[in-house]
C-alpha positions as CSV (number, residue, x, y, z in Angstrom):
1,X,12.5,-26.9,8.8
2,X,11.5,-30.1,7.3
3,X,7.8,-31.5,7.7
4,X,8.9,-33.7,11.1
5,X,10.7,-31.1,13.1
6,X,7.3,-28.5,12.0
7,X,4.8,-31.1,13.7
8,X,7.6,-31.2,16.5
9,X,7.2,-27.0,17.0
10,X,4.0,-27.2,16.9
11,X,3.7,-30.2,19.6
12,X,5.9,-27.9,21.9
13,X,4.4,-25.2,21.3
14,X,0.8,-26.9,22.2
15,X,2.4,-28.6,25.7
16,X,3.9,-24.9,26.8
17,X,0.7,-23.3,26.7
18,X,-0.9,-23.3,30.3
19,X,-4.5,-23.1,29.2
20,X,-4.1,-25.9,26.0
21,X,-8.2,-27.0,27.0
22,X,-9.1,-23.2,26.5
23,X,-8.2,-23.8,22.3
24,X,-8.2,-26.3,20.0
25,X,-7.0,-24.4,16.6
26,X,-3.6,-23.8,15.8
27,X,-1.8,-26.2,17.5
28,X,-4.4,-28.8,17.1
29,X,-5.2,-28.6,13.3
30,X,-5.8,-26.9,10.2
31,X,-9.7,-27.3,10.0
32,X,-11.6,-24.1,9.0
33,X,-13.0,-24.2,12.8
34,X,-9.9,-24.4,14.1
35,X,-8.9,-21.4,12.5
36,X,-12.2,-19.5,13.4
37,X,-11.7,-20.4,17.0
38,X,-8.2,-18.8,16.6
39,X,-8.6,-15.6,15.8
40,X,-10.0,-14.8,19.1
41,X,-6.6,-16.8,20.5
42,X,-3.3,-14.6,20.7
43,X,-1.3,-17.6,21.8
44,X,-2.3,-19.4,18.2
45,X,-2.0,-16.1,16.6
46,X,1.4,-15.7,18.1
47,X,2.4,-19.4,17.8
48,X,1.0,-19.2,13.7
49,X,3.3,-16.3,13.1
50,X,6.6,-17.9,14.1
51,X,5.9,-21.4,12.7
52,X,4.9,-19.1,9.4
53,X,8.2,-18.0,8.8
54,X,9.5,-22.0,9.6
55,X,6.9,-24.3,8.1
56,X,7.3,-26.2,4.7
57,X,5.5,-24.8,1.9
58,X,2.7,-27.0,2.4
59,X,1.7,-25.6,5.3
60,X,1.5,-22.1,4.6
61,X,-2.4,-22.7,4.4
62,X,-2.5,-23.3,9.0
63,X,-1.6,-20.1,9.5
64,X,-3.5,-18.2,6.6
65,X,-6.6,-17.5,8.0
66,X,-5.4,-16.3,11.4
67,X,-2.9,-14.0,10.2
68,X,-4.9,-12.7,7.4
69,X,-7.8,-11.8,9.9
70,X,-5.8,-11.0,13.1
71,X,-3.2,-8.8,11.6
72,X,-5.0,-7.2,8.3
73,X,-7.8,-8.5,6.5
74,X,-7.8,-9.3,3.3
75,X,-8.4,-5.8,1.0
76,X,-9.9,-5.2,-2.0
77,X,-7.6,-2.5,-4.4
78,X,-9.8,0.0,-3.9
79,X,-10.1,0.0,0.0
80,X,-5.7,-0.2,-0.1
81,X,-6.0,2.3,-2.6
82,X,-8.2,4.3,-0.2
83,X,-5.7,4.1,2.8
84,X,-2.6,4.6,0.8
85,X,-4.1,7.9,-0.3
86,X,-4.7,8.6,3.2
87,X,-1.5,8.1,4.6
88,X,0.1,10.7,1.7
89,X,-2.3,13.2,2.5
90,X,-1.2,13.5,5.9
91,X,2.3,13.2,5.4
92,X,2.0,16.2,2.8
93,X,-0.6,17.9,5.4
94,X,2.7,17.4,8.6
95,X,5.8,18.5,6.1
96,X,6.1,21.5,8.3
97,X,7.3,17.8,11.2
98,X,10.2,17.1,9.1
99,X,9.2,13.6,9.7
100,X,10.6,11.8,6.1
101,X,13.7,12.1,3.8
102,X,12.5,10.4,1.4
103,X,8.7,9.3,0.2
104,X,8.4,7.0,-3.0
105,X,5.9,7.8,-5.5
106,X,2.5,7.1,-4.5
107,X,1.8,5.1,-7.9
108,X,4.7,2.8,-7.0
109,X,2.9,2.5,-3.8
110,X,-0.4,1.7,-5.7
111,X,1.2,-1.1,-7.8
112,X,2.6,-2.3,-5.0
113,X,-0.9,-3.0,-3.4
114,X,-1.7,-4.1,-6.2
115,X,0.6,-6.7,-6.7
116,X,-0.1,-7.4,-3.0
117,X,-3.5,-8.4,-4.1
118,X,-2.4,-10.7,-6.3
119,X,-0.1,-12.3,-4.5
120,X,-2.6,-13.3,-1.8
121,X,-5.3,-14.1,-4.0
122,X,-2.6,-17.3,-5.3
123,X,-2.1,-18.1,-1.6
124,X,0.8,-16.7,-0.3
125,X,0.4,-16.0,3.3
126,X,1.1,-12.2,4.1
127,X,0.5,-11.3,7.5
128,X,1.2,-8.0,7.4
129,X,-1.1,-7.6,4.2
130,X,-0.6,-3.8,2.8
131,X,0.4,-2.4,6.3
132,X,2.1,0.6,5.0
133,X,5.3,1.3,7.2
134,X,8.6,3.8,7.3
135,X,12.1,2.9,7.7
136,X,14.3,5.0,9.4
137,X,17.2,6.5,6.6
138,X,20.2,4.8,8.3
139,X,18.5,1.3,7.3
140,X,18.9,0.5,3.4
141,X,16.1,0.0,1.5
142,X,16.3,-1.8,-2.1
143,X,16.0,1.1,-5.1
144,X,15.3,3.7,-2.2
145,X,18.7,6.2,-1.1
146,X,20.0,6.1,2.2
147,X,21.6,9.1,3.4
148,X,21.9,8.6,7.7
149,X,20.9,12.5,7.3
150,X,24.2,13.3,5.3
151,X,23.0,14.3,1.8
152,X,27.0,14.0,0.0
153,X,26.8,10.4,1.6
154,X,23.7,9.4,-0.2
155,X,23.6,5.8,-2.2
156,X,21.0,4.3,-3.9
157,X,20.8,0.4,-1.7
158,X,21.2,-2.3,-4.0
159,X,19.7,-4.5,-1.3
160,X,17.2,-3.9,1.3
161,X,18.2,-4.7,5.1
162,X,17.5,-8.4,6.3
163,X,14.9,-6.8,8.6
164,X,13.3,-4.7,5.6
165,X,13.5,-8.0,3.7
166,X,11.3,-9.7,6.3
167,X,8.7,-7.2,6.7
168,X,7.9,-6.9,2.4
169,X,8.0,-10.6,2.8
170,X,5.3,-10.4,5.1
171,X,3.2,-8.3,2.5
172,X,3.7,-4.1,4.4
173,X,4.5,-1.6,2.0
174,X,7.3,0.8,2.7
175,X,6.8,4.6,2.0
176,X,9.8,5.7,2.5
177,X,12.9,6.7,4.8
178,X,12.8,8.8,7.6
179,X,14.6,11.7,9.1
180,X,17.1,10.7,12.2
181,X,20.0,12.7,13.5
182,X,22.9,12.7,11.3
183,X,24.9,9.1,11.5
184,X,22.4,8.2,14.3
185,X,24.6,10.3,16.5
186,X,21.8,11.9,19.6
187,X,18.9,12.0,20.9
188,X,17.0,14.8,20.2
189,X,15.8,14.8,16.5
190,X,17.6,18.1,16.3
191,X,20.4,17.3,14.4
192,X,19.7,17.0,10.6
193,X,20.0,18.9,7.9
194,X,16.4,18.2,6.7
195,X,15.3,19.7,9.6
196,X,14.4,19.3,13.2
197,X,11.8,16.7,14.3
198,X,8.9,17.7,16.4
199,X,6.7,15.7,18.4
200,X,3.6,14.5,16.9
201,X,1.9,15.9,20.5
202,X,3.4,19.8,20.6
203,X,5.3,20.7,17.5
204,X,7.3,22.9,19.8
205,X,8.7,19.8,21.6
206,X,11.6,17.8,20.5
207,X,10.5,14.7,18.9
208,X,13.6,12.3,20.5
209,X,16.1,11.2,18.4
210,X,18.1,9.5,16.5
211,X,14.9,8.2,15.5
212,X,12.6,10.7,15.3
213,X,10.8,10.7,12.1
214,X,10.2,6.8,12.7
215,X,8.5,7.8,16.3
216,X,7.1,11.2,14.8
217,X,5.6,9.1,11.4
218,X,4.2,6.6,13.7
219,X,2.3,9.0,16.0
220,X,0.7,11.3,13.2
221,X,-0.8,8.3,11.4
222,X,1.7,8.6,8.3
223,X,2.5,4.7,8.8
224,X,1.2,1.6,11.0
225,X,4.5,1.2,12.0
226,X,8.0,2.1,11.5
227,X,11.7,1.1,12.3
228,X,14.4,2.4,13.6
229,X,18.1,1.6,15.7
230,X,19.0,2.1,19.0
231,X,22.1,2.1,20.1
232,X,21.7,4.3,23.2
233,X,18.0,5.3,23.5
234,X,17.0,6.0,19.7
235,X,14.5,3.4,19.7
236,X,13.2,4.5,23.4
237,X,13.1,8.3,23.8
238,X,11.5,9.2,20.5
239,X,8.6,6.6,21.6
240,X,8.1,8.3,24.6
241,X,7.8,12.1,23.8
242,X,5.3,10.3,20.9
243,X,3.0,8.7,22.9
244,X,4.2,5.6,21.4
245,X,5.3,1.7,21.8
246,X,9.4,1.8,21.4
247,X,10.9,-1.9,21.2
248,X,14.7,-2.2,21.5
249,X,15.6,-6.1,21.1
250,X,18.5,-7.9,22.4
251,X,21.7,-6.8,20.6
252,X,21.9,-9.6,18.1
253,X,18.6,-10.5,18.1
254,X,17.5,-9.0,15.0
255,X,19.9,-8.4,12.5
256,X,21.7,-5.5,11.5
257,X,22.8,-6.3,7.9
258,X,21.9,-3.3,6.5
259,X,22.5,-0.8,8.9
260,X,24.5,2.1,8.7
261,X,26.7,1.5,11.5
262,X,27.0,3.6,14.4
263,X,28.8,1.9,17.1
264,X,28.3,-2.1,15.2
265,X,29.3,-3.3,18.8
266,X,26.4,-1.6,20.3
267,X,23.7,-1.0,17.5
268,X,20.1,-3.4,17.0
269,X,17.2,-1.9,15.0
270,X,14.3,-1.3,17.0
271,X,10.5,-0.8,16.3
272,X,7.9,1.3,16.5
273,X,4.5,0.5,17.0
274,X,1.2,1.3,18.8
275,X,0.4,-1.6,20.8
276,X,1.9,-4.8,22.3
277,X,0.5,-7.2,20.0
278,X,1.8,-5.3,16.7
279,X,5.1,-5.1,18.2
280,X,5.3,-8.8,19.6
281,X,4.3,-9.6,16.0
282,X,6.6,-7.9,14.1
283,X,9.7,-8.9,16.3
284,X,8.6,-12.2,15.7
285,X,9.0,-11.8,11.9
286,X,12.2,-9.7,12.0
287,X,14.3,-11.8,14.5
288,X,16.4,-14.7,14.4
289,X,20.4,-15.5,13.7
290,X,22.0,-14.6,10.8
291,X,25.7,-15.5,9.7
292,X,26.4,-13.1,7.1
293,X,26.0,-10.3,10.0
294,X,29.2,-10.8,12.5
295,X,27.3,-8.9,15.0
296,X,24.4,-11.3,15.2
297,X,24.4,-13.8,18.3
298,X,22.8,-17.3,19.0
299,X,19.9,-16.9,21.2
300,X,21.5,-18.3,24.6
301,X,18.2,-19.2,27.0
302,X,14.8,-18.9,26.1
303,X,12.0,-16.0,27.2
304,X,10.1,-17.6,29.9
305,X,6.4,-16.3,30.3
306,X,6.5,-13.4,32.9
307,X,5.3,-14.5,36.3
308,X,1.8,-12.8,37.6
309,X,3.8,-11.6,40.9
310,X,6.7,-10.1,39.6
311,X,9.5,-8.2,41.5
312,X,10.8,-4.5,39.6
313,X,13.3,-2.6,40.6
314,X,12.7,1.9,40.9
315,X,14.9,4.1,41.1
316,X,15.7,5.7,44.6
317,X,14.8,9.0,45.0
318,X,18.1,10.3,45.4
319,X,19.5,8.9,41.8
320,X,16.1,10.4,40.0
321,X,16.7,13.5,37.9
322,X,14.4,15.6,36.2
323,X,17.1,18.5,35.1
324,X,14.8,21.0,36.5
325,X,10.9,19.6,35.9
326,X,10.1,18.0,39.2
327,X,6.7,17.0,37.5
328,X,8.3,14.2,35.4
329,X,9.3,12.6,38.2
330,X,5.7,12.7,40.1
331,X,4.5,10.8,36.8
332,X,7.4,8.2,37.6
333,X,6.2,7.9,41.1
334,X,2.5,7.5,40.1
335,X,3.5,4.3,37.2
336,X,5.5,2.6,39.8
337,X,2.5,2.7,41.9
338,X,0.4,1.3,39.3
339,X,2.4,-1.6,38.8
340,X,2.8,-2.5,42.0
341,X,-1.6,-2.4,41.8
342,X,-0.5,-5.2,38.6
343,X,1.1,-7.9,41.1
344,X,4.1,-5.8,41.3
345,X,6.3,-5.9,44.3
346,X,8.8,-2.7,44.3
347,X,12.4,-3.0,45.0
348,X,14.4,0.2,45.4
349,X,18.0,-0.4,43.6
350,X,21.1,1.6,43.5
351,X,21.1,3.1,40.1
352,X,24.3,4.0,40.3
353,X,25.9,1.4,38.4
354,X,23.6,1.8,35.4
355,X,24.6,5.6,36.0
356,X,28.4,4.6,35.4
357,X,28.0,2.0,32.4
358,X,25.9,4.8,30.6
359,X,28.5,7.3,30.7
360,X,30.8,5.6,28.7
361,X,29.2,6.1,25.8
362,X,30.1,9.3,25.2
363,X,32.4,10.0,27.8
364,X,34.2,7.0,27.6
365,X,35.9,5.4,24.3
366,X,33.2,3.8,22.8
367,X,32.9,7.1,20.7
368,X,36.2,6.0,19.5
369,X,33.8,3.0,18.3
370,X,31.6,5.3,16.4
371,X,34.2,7.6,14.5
372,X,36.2,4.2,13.2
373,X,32.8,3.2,12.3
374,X,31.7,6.2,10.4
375,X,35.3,7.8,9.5
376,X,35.1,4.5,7.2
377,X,32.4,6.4,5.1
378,X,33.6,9.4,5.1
379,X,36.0,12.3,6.1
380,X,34.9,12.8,9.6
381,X,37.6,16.4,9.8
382,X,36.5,17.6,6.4
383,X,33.5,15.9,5.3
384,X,29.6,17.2,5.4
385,X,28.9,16.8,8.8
386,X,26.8,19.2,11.3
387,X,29.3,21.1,13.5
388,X,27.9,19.2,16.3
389,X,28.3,15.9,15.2
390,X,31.9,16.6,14.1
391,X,32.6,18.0,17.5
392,X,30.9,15.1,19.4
393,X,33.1,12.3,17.1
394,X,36.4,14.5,17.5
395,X,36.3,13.3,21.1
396,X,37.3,9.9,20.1
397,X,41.2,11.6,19.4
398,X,41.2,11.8,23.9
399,X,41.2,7.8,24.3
400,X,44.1,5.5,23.7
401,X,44.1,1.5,23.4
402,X,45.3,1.3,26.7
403,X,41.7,3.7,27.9
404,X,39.7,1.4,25.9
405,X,40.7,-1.7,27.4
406,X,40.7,-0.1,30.9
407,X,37.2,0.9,30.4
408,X,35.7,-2.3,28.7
409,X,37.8,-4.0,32.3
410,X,35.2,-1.5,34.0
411,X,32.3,-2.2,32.3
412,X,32.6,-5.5,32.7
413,X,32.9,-5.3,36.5
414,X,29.6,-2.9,36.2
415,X,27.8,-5.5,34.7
416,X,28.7,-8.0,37.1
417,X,27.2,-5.8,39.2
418,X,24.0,-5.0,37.2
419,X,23.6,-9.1,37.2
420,X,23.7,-9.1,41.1
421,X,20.6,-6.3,41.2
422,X,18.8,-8.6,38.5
423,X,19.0,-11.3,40.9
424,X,16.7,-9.6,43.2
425,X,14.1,-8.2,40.4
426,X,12.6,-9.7,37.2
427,X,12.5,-5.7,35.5
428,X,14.1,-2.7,36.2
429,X,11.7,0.5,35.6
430,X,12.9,4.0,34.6
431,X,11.3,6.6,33.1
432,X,12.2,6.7,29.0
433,X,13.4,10.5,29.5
434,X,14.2,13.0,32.0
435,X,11.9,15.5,30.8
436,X,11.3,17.0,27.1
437,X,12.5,20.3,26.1
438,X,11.6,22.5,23.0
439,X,12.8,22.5,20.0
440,X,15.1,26.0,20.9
441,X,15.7,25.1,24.1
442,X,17.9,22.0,22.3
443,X,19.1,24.2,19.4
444,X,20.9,26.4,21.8
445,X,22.5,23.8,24.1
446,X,23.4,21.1,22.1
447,X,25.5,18.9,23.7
448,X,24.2,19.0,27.3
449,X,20.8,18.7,26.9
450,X,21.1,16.1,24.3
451,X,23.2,14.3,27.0
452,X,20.5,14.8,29.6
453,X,18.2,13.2,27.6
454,X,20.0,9.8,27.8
455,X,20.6,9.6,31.8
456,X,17.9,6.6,31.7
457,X,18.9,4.7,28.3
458,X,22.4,5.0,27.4
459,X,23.5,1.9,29.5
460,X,20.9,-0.4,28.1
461,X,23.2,-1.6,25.1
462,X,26.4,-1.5,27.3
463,X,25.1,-4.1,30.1
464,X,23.7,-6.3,27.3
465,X,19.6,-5.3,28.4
466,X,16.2,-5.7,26.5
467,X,13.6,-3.0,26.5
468,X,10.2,-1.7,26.4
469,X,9.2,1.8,26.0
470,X,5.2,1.9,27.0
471,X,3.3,5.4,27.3
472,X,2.9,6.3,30.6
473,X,0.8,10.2,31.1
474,X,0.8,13.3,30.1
475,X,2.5,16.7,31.3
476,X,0.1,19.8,31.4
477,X,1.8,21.5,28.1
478,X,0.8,18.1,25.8
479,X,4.0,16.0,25.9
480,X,3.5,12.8,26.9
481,X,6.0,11.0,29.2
482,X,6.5,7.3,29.1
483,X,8.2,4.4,31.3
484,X,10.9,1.6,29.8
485,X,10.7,-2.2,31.2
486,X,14.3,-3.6,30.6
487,X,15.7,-6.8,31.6
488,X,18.5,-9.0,30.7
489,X,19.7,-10.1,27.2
490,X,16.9,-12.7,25.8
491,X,14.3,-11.7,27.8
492,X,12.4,-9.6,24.9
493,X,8.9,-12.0,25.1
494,X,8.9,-12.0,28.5
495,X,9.1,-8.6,28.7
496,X,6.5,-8.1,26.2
497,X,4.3,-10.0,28.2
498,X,4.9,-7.3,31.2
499,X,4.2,-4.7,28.7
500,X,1.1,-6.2,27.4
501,X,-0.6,-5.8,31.4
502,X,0.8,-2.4,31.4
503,X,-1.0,-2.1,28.1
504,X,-3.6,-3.8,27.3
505,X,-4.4,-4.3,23.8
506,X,-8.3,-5.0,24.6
507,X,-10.4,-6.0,21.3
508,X,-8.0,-3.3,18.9
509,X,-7.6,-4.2,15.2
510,X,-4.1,-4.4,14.4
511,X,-1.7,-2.2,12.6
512,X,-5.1,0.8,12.0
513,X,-3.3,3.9,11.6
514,X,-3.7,6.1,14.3
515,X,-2.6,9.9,15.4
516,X,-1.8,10.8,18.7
517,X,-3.7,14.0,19.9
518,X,-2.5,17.0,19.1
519,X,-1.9,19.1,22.3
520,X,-3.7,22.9,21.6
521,X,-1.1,25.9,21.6
């Protein structure tokens, strides 16, 4: 962007806001009052943090002083010192969580802050100033080893992830890489050699998968933030057995160079966070087109603003299922009422469709997708794998070329659909997950529970949706239970905005590290 077309963003950005008279910073100038007034803006803090990563180098200085103060003031060493010290405690105090893989040094996270330090002290704008954050161990991470949970498959990444790349750019401080289950394959945490994931509310519980240490890490205070994939409901089900924001973008929107892939067709990283305007930040940073990733995708129409009166569709009573905890469905009942008390006008839909697409996942070819995806890194037959996630990839040896074009014909049709419904709502609303179940509960079914787990998210990918995962309340043994917002592709800001009235952020410093209360056993 050269210095005309960065006056032009900053022009449209200025005539799209519907309260321009209400500020005068951002948008308007670069004057040290501007910039006070800002920090009590979002819409300049939000504006300042996409033209950041778009303005010429001579106007790094606009958004300095708003993203310094809104996301993390500027530290001295000892006060990063302080919180990096912190964090390690508590990640050595929850080993027993199996949260991390892998956890650098904590002097190589010290000189990190320190060169941090320096680095702003010359200028450069870092907006995420020593926010220390996790990355889930299916994402590479320079001089760090990825393993996707497979120890014989571990490398040492030459090259951290483009997301990864944005977010040190941005001046957080990655601690490490964190447990998932093995090749990203379910959704319980369960399945890793480094141990099962608990939640962060009942260590008995499951903490959702495949990107439970992410969620779990998150939740206990280890890190600000973390990331993770989704591909169906890895970036959403941990979030909500965590008490925690889940973000699953677009497929496309962010890109995945630097993924392990799962199903590439069907995989996005996704973040974790714990509030609306973290997330909305860090997507901001982390998204945009990229040509050297094949599975990235131009962005086709642009995220309105989400209208105050807004139509959202519930699942009928008939196509709810708890699997046996009647409960988690009264919580359902209870959001849906709330947001209906938010301007929202409920629509009951026939969830049957999103039933159908979701499905196919695992019942249907795509898991052909997934062992050509990770029979390409190793011996899926005679490799190190669990026994479960051998057995779950062996599948893929039921479907032909002719079953996998006859159920992409299907899908298609389902979507069409799925675009009818979303004619007659702006979101859908489901819960994030049936229920929760213990950690032995999971251990000795497997398969059908972990499948259980995914009746609300596995279609999301499939049908091309955006989602939210936003905490919701909390069942009488701890666990919380969350909602998801999803609408169609592109619609991620608009659906942040929904969140953000579901959620309100209120007068919150950013990115503080926080730990979700521990539920007494």
């Amino acid at each position: 962007m050269n210095v005309v077309e960065f006056h032009e963003k900053r022009r449209k950005i200025n005539e799209s806001d519907p309260y321009p008279a209400a500020h005068n910073c951002v948008v308007a100038g670069s004057s040290a009052a501007g910039a006070a007034e800002a920090l009590s803006c979002f819409h300049c803090w939000a504006a300042a943090s996409y033209l950041w990563g778009h303005a010429p180098q001579e106007f790094y200085s606009v958004p300095q002083a708003i993203l310094s103060a809104q996301s993390r003031p500027l530290r001295s060493p000892a006060e990063l010192s302080s919180i990096i010290t912190t964090v390690y405690e508590r990640i050595e105090r929850d080993r027993h969580r199996n949260c991390w893989i892998y956890v650098r040094p904590i002097e190589e996270a010290l000189a990190e802050a320190d060169a941090l330090v320096q680095r702003a002290e010359k200028g450069e704008v870092l907006p995420l100033f020593g926010v220390p954050f996790g990355v889930k161990d299916n994402i590479d991470v320079e001089d760090m080893p990825t393993t996707a949970a497979c120890p014989s498959f571990e490398y040492v990444a030459a090259r951290s992830a483009r997301c990864v790349e944005s977010l040190t750019a941005a001046g957080a401080i990655c601690l490490g890489k964190t447990n998932l289950d093995q090749f990203a394959t379910g959704l319980s945490g369960t399945r890793s050699p480094y141990g099962a994931c608990s939640s962060a509310a009942n260590d008995l519980y499951i903490s959702g998968g495949s990107s439970s240490g992410s969620a779990a890490a998150v939740a206990s205070g280890h890190v600000a933030f973390a990331l993770g994939t989704d591909t169906g409901g890895s970036g959403r089900i941990p979030a909500g057995f965590n008490g925690i924001i889940g973000i699953k973008p677009t497929v496309g929107l962010v890109s995945s160079r630097g993924l392990v892939p799962n199903c590439p067709t069907l995989d996005c990283p996704s973040i974790f966070c714990n509030s609306i305007a973290e997330g909305r930040l860090l997507l901001e940073l982390i998204e945009g087109f990229d040509d050297t990733d094949p599975f990235s995708r131009q962005r086709i129409a642009s995220s309105s603003p989400s209208p105050r009166k807004f139509r959202f569709g519930q699942v009928s009573v008939g196509h709810l299922n708890s699997f046996g905890m009647p409960e988690c469905n009264e919580l359902y009942g209870q959001a849906c009422a709330r947001l209906s008390g938010l301007g929202g006008q409920a629509r009951q839909i026939d969830f049957a469709p999103f039933a159908e697409a979701g499905e196919m996942l695992f019942s249907g070819p795509w898991i052909a997708e997934r062992h050509a995806a990770i029979s390409k890194l190793l011996d899926v037959d005679h490799g190190d794998l669990l026994d479960v996630i051998r057995n779950v990839l062996g599948a893929a040896a039921r479907f032909s070329a002719i079953d996998a074009f006859a159920a992409l014909h299907r899908l298609l049709k389902l979507r069409r659909q799925i675009q009818s419904i979303f004619e007659e709502i702006d979101v859908l609303v489901v819960p994030t997950a049936p229920r929760p179940f213990t950690i032995s509960e999971m251990m000795e079914d497997p398969v059908t529970l972990n499948s259980r787990l995914g009746y609300y998210s596995y279609f999301a990918n499939l049908v091309d949706l955006c989602a939210v995962a936003v905490p919701n309340a909390t069942l009488g043994n701890g666990m919380p239970m969350g909602i998801t917002l999803l609408a169609p592709a592109w619609r991620d800001h608009a659906l942040l905005d929904l969140a953000e009235r579901w959620l309100p952020d209120g007068k919150a410093a950013l990115f503080d590290l926080k730990v979700y209360p521990k539920a007494a056993s």
